[in-house]
Backbone bond lengths (Angstrom), bond angles and torsions (degrees), N, CA, C in turn:
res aa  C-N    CA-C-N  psi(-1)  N-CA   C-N-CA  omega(-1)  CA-C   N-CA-C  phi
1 X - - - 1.437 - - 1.530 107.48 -
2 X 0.909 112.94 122.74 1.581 140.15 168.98 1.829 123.59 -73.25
3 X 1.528 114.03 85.28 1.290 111.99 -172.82 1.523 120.68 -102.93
4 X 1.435 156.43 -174.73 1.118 161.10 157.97 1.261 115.43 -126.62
5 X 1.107 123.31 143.66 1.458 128.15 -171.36 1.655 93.71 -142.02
6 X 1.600 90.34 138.13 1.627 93.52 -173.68 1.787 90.02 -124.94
7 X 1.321 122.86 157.83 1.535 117.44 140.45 1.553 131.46 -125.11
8 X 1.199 120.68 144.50 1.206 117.58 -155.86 1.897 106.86 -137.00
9 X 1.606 125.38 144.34 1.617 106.74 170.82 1.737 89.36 -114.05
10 X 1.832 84.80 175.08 1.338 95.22 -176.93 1.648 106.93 -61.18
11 X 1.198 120.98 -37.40 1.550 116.00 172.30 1.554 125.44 -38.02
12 X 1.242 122.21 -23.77 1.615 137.21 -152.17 1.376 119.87 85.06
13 X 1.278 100.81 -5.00 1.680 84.87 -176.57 1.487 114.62 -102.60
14 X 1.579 113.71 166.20 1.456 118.02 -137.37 1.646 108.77 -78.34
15 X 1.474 118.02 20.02 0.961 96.20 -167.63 1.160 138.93 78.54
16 X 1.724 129.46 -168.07 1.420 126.68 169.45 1.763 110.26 -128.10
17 X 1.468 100.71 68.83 1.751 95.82 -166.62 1.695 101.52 -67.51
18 X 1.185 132.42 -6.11 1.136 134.48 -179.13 2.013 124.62 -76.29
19 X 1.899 86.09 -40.96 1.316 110.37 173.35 1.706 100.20 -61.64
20 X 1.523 121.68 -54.85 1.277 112.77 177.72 1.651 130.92 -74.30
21 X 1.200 93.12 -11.07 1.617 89.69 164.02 1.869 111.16 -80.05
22 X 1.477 106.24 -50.83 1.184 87.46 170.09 1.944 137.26 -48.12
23 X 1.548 86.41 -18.16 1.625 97.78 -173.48 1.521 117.22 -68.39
24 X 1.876 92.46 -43.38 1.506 105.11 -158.79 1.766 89.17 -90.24
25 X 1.367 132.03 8.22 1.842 118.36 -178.83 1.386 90.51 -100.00
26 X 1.286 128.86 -48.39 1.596 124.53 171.56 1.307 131.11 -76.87
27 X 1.768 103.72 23.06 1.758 124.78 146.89 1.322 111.00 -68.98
28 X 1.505 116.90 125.70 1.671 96.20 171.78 1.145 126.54 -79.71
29 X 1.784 102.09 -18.18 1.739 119.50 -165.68 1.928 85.28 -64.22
30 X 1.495 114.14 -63.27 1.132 142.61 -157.09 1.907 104.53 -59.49
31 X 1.186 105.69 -47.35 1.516 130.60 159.55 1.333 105.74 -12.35
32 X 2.195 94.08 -83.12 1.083 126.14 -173.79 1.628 138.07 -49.35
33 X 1.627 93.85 -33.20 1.246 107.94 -157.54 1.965 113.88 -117.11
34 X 1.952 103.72 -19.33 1.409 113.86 170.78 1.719 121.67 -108.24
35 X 0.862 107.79 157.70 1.415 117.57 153.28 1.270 118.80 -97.88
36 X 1.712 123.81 128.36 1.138 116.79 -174.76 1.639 100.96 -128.74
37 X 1.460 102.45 166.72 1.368 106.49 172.67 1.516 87.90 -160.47
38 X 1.519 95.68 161.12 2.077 111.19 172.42 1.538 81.31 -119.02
39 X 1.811 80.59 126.83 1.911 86.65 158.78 1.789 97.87 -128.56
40 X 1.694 81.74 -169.67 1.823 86.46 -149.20 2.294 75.44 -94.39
41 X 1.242 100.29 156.55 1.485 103.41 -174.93 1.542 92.07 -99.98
42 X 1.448 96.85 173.80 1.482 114.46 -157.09 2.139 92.26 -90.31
43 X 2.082 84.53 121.70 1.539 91.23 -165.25 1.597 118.14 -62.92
44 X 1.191 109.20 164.19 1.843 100.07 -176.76 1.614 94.85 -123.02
45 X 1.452 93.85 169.54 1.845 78.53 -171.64 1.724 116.86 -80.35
46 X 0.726 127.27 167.30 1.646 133.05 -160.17 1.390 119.32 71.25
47 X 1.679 136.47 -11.52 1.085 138.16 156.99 1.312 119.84 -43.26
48 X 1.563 113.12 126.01 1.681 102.82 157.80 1.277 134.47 -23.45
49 X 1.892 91.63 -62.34 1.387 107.87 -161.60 1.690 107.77 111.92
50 X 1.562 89.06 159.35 1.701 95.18 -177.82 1.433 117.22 76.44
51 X 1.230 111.64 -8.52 2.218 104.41 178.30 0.986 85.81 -46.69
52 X 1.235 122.59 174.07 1.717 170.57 148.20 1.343 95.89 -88.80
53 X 1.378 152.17 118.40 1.564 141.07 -162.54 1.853 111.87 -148.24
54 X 1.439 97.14 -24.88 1.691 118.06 -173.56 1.406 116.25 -120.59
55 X 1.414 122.57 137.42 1.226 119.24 164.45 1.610 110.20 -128.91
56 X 1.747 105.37 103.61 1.112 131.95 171.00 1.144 107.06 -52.89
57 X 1.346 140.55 107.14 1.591 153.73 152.37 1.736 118.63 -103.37
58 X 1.527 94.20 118.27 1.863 95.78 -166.95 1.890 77.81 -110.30
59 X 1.095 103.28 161.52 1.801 128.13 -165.94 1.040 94.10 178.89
60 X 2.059 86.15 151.74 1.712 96.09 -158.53 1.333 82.02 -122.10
61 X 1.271 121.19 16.36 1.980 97.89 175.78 1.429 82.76 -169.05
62 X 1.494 106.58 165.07 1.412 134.61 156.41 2.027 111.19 -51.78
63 X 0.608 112.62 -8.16 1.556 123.25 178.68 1.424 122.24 -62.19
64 X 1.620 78.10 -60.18 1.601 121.67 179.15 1.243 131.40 -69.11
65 X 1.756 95.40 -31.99 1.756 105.08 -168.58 1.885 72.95 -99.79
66 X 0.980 156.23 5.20 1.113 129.31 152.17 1.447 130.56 -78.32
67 X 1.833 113.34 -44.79 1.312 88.41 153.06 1.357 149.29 -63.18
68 X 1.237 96.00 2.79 2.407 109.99 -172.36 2.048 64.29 -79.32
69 X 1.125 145.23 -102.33 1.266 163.01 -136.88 1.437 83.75 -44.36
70 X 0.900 134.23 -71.38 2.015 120.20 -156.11 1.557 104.24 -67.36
71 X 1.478 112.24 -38.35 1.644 116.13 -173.94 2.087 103.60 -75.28
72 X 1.698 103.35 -2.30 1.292 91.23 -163.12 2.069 87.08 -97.76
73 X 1.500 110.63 -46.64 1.321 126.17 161.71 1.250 102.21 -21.37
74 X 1.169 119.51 -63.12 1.793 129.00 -148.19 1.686 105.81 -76.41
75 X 1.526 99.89 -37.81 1.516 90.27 165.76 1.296 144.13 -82.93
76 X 1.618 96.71 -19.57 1.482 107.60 162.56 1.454 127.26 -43.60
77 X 1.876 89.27 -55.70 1.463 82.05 177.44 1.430 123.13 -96.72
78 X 1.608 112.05 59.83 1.379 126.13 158.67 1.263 106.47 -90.18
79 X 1.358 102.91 -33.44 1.534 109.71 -156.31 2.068 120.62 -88.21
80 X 0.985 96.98 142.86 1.978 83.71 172.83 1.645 86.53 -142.41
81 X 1.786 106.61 144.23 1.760 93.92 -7.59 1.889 101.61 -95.81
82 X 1.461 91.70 165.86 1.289 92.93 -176.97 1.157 145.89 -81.94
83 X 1.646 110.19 145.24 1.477 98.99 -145.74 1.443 112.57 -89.27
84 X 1.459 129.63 -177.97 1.208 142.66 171.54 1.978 98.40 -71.59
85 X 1.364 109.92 138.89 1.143 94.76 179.53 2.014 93.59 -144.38
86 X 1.335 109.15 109.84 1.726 103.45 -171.52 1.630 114.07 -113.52
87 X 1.193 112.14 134.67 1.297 119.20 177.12 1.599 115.26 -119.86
88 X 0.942 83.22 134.32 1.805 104.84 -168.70 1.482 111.25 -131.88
89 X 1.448 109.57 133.53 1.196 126.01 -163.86 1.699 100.05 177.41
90 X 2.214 94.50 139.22 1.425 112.52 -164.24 1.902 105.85 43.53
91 X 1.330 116.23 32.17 1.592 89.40 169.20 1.056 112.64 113.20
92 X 1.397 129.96 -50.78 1.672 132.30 176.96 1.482 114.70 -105.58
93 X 1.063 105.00 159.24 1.864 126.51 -152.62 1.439 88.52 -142.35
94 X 1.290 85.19 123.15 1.557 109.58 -173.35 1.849 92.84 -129.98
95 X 1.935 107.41 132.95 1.249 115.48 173.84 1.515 109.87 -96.87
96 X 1.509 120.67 133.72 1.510 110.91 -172.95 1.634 90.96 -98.45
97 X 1.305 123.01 124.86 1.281 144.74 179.90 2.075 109.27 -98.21
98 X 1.279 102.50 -34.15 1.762 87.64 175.25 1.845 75.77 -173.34
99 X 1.772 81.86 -171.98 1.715 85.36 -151.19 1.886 72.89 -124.30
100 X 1.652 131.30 60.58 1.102 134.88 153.31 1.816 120.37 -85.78
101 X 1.378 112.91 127.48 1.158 128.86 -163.28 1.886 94.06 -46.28
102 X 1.092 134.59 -12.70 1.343 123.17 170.41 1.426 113.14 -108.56
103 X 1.234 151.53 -27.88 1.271 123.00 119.65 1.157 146.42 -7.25
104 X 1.383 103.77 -70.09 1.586 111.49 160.92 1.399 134.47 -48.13
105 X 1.275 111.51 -26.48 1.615 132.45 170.58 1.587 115.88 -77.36
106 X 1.442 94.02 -55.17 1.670 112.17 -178.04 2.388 89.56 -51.89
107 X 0.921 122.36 -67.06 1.588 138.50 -146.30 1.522 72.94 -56.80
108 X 1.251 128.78 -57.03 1.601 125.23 -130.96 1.543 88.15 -88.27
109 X 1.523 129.57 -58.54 1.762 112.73 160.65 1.206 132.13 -42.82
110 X 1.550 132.02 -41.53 1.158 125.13 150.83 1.739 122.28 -28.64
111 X 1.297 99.90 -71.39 1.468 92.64 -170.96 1.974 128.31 -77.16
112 X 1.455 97.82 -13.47 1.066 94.95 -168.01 1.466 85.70 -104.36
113 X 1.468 150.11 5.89 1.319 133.23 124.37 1.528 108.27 -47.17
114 X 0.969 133.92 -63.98 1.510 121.61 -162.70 1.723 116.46 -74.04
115 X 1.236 103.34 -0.18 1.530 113.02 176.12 1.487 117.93 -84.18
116 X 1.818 108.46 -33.71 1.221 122.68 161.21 1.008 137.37 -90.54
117 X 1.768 115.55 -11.75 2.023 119.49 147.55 1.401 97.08 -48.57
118 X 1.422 109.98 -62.51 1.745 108.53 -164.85 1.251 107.60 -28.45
119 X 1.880 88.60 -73.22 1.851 76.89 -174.50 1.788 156.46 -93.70
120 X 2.050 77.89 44.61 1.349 105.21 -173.15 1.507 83.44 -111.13
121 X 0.769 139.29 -15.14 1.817 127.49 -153.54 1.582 96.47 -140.42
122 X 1.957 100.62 124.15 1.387 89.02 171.48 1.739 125.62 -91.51
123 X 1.563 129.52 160.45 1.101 111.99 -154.80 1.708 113.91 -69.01
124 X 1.291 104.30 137.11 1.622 115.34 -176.69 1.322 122.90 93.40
125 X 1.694 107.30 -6.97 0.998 101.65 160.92 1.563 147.22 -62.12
126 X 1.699 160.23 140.37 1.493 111.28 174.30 1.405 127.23 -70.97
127 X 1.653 99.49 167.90 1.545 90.34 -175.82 1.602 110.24 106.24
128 X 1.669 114.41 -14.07 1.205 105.12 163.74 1.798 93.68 170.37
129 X 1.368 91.47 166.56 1.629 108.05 -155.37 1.508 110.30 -92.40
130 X 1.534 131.00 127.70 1.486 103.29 176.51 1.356 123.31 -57.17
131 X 1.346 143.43 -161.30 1.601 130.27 179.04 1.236 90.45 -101.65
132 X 1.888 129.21 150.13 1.111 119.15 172.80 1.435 100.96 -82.77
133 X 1.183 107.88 160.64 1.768 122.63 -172.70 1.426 118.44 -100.59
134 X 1.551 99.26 -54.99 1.544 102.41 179.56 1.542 124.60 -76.11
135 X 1.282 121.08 148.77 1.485 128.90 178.86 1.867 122.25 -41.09
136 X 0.681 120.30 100.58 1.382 107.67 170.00 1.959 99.56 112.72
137 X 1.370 131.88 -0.86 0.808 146.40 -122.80 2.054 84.62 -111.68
138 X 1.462 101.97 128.11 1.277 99.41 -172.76 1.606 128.06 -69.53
139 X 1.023 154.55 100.70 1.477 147.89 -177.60 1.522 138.49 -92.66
140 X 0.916 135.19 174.17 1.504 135.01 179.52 1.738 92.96 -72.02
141 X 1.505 120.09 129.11 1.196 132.85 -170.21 1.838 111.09 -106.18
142 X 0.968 104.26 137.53 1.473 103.09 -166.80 2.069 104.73 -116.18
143 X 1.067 126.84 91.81 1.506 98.50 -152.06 1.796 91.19 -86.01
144 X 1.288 85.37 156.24 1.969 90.50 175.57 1.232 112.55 -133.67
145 X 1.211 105.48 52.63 1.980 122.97 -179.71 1.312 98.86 -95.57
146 X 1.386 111.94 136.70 1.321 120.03 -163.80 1.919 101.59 -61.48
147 X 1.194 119.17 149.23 1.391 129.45 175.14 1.222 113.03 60.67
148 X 1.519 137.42 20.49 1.596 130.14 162.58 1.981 71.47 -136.82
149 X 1.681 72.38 154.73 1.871 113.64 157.71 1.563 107.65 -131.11
């Protein structure tokens, strides 16, 4: 399964997606179990160019995309103030709000339900959404804040 991880502050600005990639490659669980890469996000006009903006995380199970989610939780709240941190995968974008064992549960059913519509449903078919592809690219949102669905 193929996820994206964006970071974002309440200000608009991008955050430190770099700080969390470094965080989540010197996870061992996370180490062990993802493939990661920083890619450059899809440019907007007036950008330099060249950010680092995405952190490509491939996982082969719901297991896995849970520790990327607790090691991603855990760094958030290193940070103040803390940032928005969203993972998206098969289509839905899930916001990680704290790194509480029901959060963490709620994020990891969310997505790895929508990982297995995907690959029950081919894209465009009805009955389920293709995955969006491109960066920045809007999706069916799944929120996993404690006490709303």
């Amino acid at each position: 399964m193929e996820c994206r991880i964006t970071v974002g502050t309440p200000d608009g600005d991008g955050g430190d997606p770099a700080g969390l990639f470094r965080w989540l490659a010197q996870d061992p669980d996370v180490r062990s179990t993802a493939q990661l890469a920083l890619m450059p996000a899809q440019e907007r006009v007036g950008d330099m160019g060249g950010a680092f903006e995405i952190i490509n995380a491939v996982v082969a199970n719901s297991l896995a995309l849970s520790g990327v989610a607790i090691a991603a939780a855990s760094w958030r709240e290193t940070r103040a103030p803390r940032p928005t941190v969203r993972i998206q995968c098969a289509g839905v974008v899930v916001e990680v709000d704290d790194d509480s064992p029901e959060t963490i549960a709620r994020i990891t059913h969310a997505l790895s339900e929508a990982a297995r519509a995907g690959a029950r449903t081919e894209p465009g078919q009805d009955g389920g959404a293709a995955p969006d592809t491109a960066p920045g690219a809007p999706g069916r949102r799944a929120d996993a804040r404690p006490g709303q669905r």
